[in-house]
N, C-alpha and C positions, 0 to 999 in steps of 0.2 A: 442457495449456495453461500458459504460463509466466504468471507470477504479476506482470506488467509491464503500466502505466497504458499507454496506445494513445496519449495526448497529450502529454504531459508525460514518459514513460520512466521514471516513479520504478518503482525495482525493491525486493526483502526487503535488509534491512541485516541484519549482527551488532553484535549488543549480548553487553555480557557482565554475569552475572547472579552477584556476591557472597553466597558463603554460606559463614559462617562452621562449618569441622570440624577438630575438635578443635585451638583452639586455633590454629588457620589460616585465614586466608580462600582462597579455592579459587574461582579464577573460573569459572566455566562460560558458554560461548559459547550464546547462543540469537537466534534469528532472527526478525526483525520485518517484519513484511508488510503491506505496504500497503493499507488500507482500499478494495479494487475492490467495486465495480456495476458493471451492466450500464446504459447510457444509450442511447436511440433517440436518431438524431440525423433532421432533416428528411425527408433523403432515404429514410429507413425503413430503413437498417441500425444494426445493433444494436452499439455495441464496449462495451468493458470499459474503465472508467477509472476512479481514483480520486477521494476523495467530493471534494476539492478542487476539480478539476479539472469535475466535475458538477454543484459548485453556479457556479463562472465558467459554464460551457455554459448552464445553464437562465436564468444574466441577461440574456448574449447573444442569446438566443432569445426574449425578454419583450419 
């Protein structure tokens, strides 16, 4: 399953992560991933979205 919010499309970024060896910084590339849950929506299906986008849904729905 791809790592992608159902609403909004936010997908993993790269970031780069400095650490300093020997006397060098040396970036390293790592990846950051969207905070997904799982949300029922009325109809009784189930998608995956991020917590953003989950807490807009559940005001909508209040």
């Amino acid at each position: 399953m791809a790592k992608i919010c159902d609403i909004c499309g936010k997908q993993p970024t790269v970031g780069k992560k400095y650490k300093k060896l020997m006397s060098r910084y040396n970036p390293s590339k790592r990846r950051q991933h969207p905070n997904l849950q799982k949300a029922k929506l009325p109809s009784g299906k189930t998608i995956r979205v991020c917590a953003r986008c989950k807490k807009n849904l559940y005001k909508l729905i209040k």
